[in-house]
ROSE-394028 format. One record per residue (C-alpha): x, y, z; residue number from 1. Coordinates in steps of 0.2 Angstrom, whole numbers. Layout:
BEGIN
{c1:X | c2:Y | c3:Z | pos:NUM} $
...
END
This chain:
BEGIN
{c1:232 | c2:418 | c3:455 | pos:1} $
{c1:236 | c2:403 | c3:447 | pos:2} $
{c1:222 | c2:409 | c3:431 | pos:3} $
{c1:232 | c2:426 | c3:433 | pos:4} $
{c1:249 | c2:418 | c3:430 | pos:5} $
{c1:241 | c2:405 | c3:417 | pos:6} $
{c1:233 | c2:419 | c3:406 | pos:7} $
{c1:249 | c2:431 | c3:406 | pos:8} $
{c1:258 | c2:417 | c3:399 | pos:9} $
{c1:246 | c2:415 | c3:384 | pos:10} $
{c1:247 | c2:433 | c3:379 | pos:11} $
{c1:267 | c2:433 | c3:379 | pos:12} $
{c1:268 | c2:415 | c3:370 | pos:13} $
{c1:255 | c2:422 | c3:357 | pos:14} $
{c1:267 | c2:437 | c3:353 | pos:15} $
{c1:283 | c2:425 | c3:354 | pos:16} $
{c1:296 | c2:439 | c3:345 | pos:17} $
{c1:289 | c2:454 | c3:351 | pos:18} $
{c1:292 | c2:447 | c3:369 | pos:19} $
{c1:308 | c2:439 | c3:364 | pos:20} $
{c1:315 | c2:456 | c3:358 | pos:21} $
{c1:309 | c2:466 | c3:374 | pos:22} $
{c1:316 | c2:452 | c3:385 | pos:23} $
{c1:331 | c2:452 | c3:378 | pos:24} $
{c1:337 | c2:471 | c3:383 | pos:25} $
{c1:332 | c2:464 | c3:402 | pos:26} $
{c1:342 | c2:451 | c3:399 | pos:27} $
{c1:356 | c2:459 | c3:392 | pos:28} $
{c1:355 | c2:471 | c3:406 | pos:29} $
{c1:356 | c2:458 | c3:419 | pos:30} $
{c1:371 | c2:449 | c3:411 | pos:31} $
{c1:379 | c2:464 | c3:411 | pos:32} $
{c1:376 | c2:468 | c3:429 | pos:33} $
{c1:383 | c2:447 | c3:436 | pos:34} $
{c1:398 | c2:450 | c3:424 | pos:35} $
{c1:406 | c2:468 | c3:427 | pos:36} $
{c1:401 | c2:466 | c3:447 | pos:37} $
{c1:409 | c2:446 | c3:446 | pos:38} $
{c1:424 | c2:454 | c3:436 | pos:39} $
{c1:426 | c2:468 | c3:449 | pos:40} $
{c1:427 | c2:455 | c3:463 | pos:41} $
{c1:438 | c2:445 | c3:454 | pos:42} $
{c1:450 | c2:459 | c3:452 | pos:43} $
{c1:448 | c2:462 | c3:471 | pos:44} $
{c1:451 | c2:449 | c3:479 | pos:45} $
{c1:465 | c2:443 | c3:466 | pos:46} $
{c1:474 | c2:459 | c3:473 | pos:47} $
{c1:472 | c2:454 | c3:491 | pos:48} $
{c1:478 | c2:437 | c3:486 | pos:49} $
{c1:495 | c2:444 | c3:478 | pos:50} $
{c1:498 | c2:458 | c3:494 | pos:51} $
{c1:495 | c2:444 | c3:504 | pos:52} $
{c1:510 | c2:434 | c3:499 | pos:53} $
{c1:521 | c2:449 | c3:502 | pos:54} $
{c1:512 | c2:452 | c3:518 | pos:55} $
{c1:496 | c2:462 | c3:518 | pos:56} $
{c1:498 | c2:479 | c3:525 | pos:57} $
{c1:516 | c2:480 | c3:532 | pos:58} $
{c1:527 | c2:495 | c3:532 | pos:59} $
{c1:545 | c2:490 | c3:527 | pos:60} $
{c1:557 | c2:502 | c3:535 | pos:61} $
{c1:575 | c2:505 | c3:528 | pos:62} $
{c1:590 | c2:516 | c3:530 | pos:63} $
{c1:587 | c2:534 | c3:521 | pos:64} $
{c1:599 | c2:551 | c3:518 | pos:65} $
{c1:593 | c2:570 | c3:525 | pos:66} $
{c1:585 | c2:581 | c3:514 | pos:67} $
{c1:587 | c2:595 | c3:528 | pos:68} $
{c1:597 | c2:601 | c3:542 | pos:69} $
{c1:593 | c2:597 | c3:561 | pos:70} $
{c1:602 | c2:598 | c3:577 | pos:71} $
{c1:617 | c2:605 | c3:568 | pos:72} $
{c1:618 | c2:588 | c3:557 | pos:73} $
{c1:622 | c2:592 | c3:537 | pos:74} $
{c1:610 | c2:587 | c3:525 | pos:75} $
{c1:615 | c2:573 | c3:515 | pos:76} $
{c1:619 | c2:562 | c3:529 | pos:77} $
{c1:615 | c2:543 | c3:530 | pos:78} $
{c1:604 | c2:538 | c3:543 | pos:79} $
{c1:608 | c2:520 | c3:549 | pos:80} $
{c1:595 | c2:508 | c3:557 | pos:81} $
{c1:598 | c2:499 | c3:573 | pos:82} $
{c1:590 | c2:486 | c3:583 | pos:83} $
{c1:587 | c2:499 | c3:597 | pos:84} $
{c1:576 | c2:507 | c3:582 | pos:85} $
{c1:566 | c2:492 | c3:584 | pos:86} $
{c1:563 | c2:492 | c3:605 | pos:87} $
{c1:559 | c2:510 | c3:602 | pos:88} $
{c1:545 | c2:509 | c3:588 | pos:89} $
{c1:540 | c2:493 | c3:598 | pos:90} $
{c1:538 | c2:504 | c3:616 | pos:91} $
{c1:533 | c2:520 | c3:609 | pos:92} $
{c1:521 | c2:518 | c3:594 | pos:93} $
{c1:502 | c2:517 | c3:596 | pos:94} $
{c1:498 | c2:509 | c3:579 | pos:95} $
{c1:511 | c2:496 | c3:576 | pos:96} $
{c1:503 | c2:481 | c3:581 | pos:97} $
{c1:519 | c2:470 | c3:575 | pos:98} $
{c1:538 | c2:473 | c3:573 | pos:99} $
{c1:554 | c2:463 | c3:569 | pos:100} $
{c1:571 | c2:467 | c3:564 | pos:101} $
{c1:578 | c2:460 | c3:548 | pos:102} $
{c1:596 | c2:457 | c3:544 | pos:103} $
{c1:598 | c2:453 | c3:524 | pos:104} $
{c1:613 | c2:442 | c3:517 | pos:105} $
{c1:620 | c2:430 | c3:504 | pos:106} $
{c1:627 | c2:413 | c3:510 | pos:107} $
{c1:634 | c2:399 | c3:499 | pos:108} $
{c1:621 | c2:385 | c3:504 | pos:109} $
{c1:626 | c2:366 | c3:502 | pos:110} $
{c1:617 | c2:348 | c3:504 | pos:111} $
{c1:622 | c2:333 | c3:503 | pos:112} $
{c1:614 | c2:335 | c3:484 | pos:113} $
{c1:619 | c2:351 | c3:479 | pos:114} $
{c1:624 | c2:369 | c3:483 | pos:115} $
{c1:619 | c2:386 | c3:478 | pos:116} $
{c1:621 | c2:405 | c3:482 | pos:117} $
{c1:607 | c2:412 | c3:492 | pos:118} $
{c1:597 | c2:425 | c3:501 | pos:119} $
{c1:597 | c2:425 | c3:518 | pos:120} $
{c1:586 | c2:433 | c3:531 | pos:121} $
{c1:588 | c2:436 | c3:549 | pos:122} $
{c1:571 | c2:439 | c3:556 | pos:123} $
{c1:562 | c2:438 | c3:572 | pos:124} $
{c1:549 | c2:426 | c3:573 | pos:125} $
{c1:535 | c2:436 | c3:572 | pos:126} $
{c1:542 | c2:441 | c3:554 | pos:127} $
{c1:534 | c2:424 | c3:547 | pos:128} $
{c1:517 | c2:430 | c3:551 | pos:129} $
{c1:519 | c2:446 | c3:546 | pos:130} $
{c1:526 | c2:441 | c3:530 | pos:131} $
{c1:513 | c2:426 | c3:528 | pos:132} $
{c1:528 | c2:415 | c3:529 | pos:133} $
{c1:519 | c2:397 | c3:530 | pos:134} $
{c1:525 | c2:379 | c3:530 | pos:135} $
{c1:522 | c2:365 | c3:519 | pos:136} $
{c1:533 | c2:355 | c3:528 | pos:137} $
{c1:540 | c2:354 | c3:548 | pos:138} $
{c1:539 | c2:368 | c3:559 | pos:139} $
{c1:541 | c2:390 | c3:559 | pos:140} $
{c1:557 | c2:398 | c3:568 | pos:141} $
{c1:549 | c2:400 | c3:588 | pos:142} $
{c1:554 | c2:413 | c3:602 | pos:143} $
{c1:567 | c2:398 | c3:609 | pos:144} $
{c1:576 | c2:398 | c3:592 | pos:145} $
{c1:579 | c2:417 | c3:594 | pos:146} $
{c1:584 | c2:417 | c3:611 | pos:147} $
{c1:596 | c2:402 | c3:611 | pos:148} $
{c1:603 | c2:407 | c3:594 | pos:149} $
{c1:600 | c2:389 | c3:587 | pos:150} $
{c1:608 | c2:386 | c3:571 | pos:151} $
{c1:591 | c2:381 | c3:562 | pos:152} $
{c1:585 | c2:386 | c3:546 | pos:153} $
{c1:569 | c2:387 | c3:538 | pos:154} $
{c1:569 | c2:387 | c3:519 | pos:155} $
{c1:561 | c2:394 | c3:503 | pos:156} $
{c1:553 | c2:385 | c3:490 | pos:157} $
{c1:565 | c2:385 | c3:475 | pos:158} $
{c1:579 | c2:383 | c3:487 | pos:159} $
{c1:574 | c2:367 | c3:497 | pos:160} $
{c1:572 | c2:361 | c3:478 | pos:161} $
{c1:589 | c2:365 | c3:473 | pos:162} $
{c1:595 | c2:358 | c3:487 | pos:163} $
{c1:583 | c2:344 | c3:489 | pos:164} $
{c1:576 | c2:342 | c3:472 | pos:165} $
{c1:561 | c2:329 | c3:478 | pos:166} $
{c1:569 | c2:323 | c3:495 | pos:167} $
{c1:560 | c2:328 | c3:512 | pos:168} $
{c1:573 | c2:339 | c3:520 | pos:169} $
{c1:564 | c2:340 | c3:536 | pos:170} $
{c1:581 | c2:339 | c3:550 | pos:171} $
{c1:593 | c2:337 | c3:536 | pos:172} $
{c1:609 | c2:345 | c3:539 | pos:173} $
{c1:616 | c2:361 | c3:529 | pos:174} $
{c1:630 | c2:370 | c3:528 | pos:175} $
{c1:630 | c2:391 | c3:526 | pos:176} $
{c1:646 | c2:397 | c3:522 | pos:177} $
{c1:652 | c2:381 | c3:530 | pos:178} $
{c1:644 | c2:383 | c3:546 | pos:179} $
{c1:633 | c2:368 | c3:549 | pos:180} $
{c1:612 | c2:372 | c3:550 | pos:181} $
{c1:598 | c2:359 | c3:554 | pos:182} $
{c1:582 | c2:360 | c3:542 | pos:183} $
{c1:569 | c2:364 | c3:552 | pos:184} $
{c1:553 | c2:369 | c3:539 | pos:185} $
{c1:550 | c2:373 | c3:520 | pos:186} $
{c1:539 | c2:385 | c3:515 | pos:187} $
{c1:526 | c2:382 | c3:504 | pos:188} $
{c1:526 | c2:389 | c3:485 | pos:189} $
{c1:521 | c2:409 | c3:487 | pos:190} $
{c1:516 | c2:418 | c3:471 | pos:191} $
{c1:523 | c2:433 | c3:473 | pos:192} $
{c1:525 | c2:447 | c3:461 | pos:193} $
{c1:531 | c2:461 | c3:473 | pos:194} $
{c1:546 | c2:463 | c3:487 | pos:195} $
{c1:558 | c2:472 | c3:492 | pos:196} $
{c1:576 | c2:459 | c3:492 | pos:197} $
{c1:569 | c2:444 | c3:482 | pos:198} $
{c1:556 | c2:432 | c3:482 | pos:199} $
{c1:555 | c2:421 | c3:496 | pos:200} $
{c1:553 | c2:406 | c3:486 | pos:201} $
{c1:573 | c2:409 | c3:484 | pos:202} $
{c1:578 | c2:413 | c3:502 | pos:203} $
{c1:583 | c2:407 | c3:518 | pos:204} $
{c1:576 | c2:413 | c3:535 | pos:205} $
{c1:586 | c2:411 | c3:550 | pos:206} $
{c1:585 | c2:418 | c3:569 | pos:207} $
{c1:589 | c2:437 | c3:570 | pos:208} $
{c1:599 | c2:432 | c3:585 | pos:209} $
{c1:609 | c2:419 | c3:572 | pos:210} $
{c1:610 | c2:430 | c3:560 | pos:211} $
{c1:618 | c2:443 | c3:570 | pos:212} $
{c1:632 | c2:428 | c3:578 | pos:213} $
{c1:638 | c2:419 | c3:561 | pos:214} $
{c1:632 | c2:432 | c3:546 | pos:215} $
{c1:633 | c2:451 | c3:553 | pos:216} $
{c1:633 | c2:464 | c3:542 | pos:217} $
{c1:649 | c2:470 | c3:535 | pos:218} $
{c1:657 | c2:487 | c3:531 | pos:219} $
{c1:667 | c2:498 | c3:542 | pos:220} $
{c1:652 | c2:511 | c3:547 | pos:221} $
{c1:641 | c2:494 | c3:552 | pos:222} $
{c1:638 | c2:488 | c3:567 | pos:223} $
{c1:634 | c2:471 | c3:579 | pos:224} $
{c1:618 | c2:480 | c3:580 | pos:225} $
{c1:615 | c2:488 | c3:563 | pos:226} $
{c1:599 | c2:480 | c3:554 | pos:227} $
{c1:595 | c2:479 | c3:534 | pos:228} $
{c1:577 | c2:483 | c3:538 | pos:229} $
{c1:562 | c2:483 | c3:549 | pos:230} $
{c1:547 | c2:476 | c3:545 | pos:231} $
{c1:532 | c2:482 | c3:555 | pos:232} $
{c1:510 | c2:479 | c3:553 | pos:233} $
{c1:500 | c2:493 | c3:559 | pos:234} $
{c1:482 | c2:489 | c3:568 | pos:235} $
{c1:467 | c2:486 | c3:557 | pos:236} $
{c1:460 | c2:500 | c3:561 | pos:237} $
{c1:476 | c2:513 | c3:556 | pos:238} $
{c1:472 | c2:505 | c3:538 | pos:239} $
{c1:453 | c2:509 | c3:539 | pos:240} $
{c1:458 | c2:525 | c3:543 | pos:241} $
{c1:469 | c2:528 | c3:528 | pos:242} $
{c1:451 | c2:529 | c3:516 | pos:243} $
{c1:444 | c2:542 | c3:524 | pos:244} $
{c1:463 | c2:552 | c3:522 | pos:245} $
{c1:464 | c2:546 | c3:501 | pos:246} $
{c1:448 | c2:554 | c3:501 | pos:247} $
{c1:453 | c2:569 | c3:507 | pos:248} $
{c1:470 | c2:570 | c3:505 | pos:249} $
{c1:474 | c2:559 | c3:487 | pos:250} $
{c1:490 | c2:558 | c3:481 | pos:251} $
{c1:498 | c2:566 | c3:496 | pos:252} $
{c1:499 | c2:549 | c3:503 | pos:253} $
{c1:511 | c2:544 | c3:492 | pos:254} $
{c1:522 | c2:557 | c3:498 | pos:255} $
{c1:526 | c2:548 | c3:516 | pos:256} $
{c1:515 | c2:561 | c3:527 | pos:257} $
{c1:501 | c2:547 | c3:531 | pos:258} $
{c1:501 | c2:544 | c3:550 | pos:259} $
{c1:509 | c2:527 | c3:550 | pos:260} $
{c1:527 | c2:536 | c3:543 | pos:261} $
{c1:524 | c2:550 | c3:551 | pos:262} $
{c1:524 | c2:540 | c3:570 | pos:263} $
{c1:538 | c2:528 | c3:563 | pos:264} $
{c1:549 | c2:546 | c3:560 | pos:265} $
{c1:544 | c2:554 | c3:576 | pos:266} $
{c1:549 | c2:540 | c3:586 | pos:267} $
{c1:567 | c2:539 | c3:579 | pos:268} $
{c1:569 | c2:556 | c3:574 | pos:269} $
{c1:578 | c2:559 | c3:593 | pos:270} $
{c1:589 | c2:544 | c3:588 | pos:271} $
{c1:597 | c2:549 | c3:574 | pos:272} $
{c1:596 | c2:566 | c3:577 | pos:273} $
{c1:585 | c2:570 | c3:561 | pos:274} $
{c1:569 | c2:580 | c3:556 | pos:275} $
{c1:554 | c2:573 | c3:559 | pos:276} $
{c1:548 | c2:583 | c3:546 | pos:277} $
{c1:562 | c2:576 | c3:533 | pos:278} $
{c1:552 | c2:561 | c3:522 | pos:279} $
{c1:568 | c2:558 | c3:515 | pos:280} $
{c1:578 | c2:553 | c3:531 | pos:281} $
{c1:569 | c2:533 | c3:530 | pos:282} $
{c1:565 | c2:525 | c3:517 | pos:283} $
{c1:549 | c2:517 | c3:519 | pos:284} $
{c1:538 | c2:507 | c3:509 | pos:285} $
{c1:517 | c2:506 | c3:515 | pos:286} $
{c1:509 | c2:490 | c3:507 | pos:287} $
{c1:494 | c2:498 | c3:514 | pos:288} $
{c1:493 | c2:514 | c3:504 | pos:289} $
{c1:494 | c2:500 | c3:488 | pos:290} $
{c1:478 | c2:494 | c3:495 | pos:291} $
{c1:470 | c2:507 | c3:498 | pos:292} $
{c1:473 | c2:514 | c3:480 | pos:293} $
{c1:465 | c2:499 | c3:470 | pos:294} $
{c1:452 | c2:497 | c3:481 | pos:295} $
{c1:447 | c2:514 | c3:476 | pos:296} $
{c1:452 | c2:514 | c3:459 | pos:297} $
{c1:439 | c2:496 | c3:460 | pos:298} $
{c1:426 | c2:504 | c3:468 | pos:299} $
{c1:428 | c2:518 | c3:455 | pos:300} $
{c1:428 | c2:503 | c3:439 | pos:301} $
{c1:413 | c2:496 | c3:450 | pos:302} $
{c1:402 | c2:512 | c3:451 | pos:303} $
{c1:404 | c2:516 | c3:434 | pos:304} $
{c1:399 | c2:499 | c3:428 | pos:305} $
{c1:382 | c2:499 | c3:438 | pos:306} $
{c1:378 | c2:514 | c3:430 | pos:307} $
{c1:380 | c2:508 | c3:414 | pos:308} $
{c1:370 | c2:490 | c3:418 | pos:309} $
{c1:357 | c2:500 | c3:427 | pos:310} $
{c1:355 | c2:512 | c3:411 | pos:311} $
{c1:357 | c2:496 | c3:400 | pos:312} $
{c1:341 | c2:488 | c3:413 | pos:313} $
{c1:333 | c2:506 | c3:411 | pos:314} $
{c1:331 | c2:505 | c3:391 | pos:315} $
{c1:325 | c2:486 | c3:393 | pos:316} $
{c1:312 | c2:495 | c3:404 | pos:317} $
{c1:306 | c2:508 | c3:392 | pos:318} $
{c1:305 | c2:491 | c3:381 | pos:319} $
{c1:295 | c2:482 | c3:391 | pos:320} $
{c1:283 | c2:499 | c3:393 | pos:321} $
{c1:280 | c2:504 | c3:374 | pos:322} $
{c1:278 | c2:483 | c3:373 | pos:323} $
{c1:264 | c2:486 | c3:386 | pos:324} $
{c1:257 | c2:499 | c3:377 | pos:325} $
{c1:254 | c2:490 | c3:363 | pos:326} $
{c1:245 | c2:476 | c3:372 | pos:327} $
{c1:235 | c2:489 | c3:379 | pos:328} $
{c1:230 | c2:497 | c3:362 | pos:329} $
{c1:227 | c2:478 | c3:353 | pos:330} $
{c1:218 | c2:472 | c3:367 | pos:331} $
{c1:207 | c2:487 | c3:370 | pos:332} $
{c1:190 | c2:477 | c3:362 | pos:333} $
{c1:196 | c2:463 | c3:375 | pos:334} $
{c1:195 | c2:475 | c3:391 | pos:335} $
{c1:177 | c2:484 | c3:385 | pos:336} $
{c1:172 | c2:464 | c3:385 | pos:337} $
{c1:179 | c2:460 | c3:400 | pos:338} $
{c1:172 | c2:475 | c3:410 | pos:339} $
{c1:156 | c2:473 | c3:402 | pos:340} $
{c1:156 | c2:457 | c3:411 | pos:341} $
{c1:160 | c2:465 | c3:427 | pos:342} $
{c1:176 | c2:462 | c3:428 | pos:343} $
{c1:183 | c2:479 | c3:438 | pos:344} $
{c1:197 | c2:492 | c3:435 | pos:345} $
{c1:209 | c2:483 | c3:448 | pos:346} $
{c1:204 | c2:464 | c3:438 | pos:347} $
{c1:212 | c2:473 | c3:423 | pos:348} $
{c1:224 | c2:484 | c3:430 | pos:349} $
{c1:231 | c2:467 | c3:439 | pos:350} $
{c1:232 | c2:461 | c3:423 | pos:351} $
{c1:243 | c2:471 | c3:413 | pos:352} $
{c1:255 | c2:473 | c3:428 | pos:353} $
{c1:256 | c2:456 | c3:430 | pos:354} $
{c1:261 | c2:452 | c3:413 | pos:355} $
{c1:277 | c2:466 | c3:413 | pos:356} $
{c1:282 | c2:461 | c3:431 | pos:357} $
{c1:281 | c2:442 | c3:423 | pos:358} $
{c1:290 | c2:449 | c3:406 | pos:359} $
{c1:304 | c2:459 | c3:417 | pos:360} $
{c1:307 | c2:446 | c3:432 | pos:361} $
{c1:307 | c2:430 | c3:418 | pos:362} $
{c1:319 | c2:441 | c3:410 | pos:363} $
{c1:330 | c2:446 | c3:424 | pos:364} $
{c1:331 | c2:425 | c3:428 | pos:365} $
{c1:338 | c2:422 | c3:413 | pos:366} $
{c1:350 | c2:434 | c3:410 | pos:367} $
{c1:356 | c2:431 | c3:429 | pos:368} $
{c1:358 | c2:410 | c3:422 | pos:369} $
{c1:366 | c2:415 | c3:407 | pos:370} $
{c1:379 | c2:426 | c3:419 | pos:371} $
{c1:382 | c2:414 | c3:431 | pos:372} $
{c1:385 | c2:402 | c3:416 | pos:373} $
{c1:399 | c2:415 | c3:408 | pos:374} $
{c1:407 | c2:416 | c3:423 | pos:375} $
{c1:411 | c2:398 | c3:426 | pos:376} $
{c1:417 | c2:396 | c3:408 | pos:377} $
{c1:429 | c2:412 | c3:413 | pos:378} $
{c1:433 | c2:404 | c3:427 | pos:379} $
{c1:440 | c2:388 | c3:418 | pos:380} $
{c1:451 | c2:398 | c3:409 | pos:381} $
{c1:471 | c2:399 | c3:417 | pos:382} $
{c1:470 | c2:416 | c3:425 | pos:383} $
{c1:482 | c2:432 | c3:429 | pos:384} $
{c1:490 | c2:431 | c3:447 | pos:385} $
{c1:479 | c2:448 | c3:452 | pos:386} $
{c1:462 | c2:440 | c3:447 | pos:387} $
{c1:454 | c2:426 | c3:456 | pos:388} $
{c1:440 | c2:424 | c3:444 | pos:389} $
{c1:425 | c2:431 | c3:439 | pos:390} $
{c1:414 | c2:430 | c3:456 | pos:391} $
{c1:397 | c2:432 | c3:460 | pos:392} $
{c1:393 | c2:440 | c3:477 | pos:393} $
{c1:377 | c2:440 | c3:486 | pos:394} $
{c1:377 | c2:457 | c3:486 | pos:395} $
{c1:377 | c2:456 | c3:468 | pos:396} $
{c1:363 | c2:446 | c3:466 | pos:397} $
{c1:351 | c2:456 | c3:478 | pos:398} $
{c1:355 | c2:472 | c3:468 | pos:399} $
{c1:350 | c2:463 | c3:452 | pos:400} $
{c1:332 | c2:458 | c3:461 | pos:401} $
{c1:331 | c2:474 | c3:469 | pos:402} $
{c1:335 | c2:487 | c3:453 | pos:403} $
{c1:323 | c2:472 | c3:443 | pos:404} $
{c1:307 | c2:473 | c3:454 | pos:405} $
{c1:309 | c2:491 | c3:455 | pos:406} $
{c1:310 | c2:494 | c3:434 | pos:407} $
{c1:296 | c2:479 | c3:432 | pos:408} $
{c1:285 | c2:490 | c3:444 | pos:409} $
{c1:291 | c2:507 | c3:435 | pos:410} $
{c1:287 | c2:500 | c3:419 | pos:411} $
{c1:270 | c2:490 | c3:420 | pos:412} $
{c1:262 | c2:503 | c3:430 | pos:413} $
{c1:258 | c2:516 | c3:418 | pos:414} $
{c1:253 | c2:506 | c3:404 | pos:415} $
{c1:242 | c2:495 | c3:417 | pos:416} $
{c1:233 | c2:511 | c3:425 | pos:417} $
{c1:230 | c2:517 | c3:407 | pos:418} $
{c1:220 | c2:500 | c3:404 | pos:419} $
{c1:213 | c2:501 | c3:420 | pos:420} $
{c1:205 | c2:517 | c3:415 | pos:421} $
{c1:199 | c2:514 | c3:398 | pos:422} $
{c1:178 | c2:515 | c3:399 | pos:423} $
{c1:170 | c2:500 | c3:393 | pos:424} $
{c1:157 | c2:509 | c3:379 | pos:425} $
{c1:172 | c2:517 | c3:373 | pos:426} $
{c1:182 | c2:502 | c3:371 | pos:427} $
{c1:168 | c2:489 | c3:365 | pos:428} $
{c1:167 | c2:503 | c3:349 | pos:429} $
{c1:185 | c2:504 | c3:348 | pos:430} $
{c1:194 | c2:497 | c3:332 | pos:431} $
{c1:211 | c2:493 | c3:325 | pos:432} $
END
C-alpha cells in the first residue's frame, strides 16, 4: 500500500500544473461548501440569539376592536383585557405552557445620583423567564414579592446606569413617583432589536400585584383589573408543529388562524362576548411564526447553496476524469509493460483509481483548510446582531467527506476500468 501511495504521488508531482489546475475546481468546490453552509449557520443561530432576547417563542396578547358582530354586540367595539383573561387562558388552554399578566407604565424614577422618566412593567414572575430577563447583579422578582406586594424593583440596564452610573445599586433605595422602592436586581445588557413597548435595557420591572396598588392604569373605562398585555410561551411541541402548517398553509399563518391564536380566541371569546372567528377582536403578536419563517427561508438559502457547491464539486469531477484520461492515454506503453510483466488488470486498475481518489480526497483537504481559515478571518471581523459568525458544523463536514468520496469514486472509476482493460500487445505497440 505504502508503494501504491508512494508511486501515485510521483505521477501527480511529475505533471505539477496539470494536477494543480484539476485540484483546484475540487478545492474551490469544497470551499464553497464550508463557507455558504458556515454562513447559513451563522445567520441561524444569530436569529435565535436576537428572538432570544425578546423571549423566543412567546405570543404577546393585547386589547383589539371587532371586525364582526356577535351576541348582539356591534362591530367596532374595543375589547379590553383582564386579569381573569389570564386564570382563564391559564385553566383552559392545552398548549400555553407559560402565562403572566403585564401592566405597562411610565414613573419618574430618582436616586440619590440622578433621576429619569421610565418604563415600567408589572409582570408576574414567571415573565422574566419568559422574556429571558436575566441578572447581572442581585436576585429576579419571586412568588413572595408578588403575593406580599413588596415595593421591590428590578432594573434595566440603561436605567440602573442613569441612575447609578458605575455604583452597585444592589438594596439601594428609589423613589417611583415618590413612592420609596428597594433595588433588588439589574439586568444584564440585552441586545435587542425587536419589542413591543421599548427595550428592556430602559425599563423597570416590578411585582404585578405592585404594579396594580401604587401604578394602576388609568382612564375612566379601566379598571383595578384591566392589563396592558399578556405575555404567554406555548409548548415546544405547538412550535414544531407550526412547520408542518407553513408547509401547507404559507402565508395564512400570518393572518392569525394558527392554532396558538385560535385557542387564545376561543378561550376568551365567551368573556368578551366576541367571535371566535373575528382575528381582529386581540391583537396578538407570535414570535413563533417569525421563527419559523427564517428558519425556512434559511433552509431554502441553504438548499440552494449545496446545489450550487455540489454542481461546483461535480465539474471538478469531470476535471479530475478527462485528467485521468489523459494519464490513461500517456501512460498506455507503461501499462502494456507492466502487464507483460504480470502485473494483473486489478494491479492496474488499483492504480489509476488510486491516484483520482488521492487527487480528489488531497483536494477536498485543502479546500476544507483554506474554509475553515476564511471563516475565522470572517469571524474576527465586528459582526451584525442576526449573525453569529461564519460556523462550521459537523454536519457540514461529513457532507463534504461524503459528496468527496462519492465524486473521487465516480470519477476515477471509468478511466481506471478503461486502463484495466487495455491488452497488453496492443499497448506495448502503441505510440504517442
Amino acid at each position: 500500500m505504502r508503494e501504491l501511495f508512494a508511486q501515485t504521488w510521483s505521477n501527480l508531482v511529475a505533471n505539477k500544473l496539470r494536477s494543480f489546475l484539476t485540484m483546484f475546481g475540487i478545492m474551490w468546490g469544497v470551499i464553497s461548501i464550508v463557507l455558504l453552509s458556515a454562513m447559513g449557520e451563522g445567520f441561524q443561530q444569530g436569529n435565535q440569539v436576537v428572538l432570544r432576547e425578546l423571549g423566543k417563542n412567546i405570543i404577546i396578547i393585547r386589547n383589539g376592536r371587532t371586525s364582526m358582530q356577535a351576541g348582539g354586540e356591534r362591530a367596532g367595539r374595543i375589547v379590553r383585557l383582564d386579569i381573569n383573561d389570564v386564570y382563564a387562558l391559564k385553566e383552559k388552554s392545552k398548549i400555553l405552557e407559560f402565562i403572566s399578566p403585564e401592566i405597562l407604565g411610565g414613573v419618574n424614577a430618582k436616586s440619590e445620583f440622578n433621576a429619569s422618566s421610565v418604563g415600567i412593567s408589572g409582570v408576574w414572575p414567571v415573565y422574566q423567564s419568559i422574556r429571558t430577563i436575566e441578572m447581572e447583579r442581585g436576585r429576579l422578582l419571586n412568588q413572595a414579592d408578588n403575593d406580599q406586594a413588596r415595593r421591590v424593583v428590578v432594573m434595566g440596564y440603561d436605567v440602573c446606569k442613569q441612575l447609578f452610573a458605575d455604583r452597585d445599586p444592589i438594596e439601594s433605595q428609589i423613589t417611583l413617583n415618590g413612592i420609596p422602592y428597594t433595588v433588588i436586581g439589574k439586568v444584564r445588557k440585552k441586545d435587542q432589536d425587536s419589542n413591543y413597548t421599548g427595550a428592556d435595557n430602559g425599563r423597570l420591572f416590578i411585582p404585578y400585584e405592585t404594579m396594580r396598588k401604587d401604578f394602576p392604569l388609568s382612564g375612566n373605562l379601566r379598571t383595578p383589573d384591566s392589563l396592558s398585555t399578556i405575555i404567554a410561551t406555548p409548548y415546544p411541541s405547538v412550535t414544531e408543529q407550526l412547520h408542518a402548517l407553513m408547509e401547507r398553509e404559507g402565508k395564512g399563518l400570518f393572518d392569525n388562524t394558527g392554532p396558538l391564536e385560535t385557542e387564545v380566541r376561543r378561550i376568551l371569546a365567551p368573556r368578551h362576548n366576541f367571535d371566535p372567528r373575528d382575528v381582529e377582536a386581540l391583537s396578538m403578536w407570535n414570535t413563533s411564526i417569525t421563527s419559523v419563517m427564517f428558519d425556512k427561508m434559511i433552509g431554502g438559502m441553504s438548499e440552494f447553496f449545496m446545489a450550487v457547491s455540489i454542481i461546483t464539486l461535480a465539474l471538478g469531477g469531470i476535471g479530475v476524469m478527462n485528467i485521468m484520461f489523459v494519464a490513461v492515454k500517456e501512460r498506455t506503453r507503461e501499462i502494456g509493460v507492466r502487464k507483460a510483466l504480470g502485473a494483473t488488470s486489478r494491479n492496474i486498475q488499483w492504480q489509476f483509481l488510486s491516484e483520482g481518489l488521492f487527487l480528489t480526497l488531497l483536494s477536498g483537504a485543502l479546500g476544507f483548510a483554506a474554509g475553515i481559515g476564511l471563516c475565522s478571518l470572517v469571524n474576527m471581523l465586528p459582526l451584525p446582531a442576526r449573525f453569529s459568525g461564519m460556523i462550521i458544523t459537523w454536519q457540514t463536514a461529513a457532507f463534504a467527506v461524503t459528496v468527496l468520496a462519492a465524486i473521487g469514486v465516480a470519477a476515477s472509476t471509468i478511466p481506471a476500468r478503461r486502463a484495466a482493460d487495455l491488452p497488453p500487445v496492443e499497448a506495448l505497440r502503441y505510440e504517442m
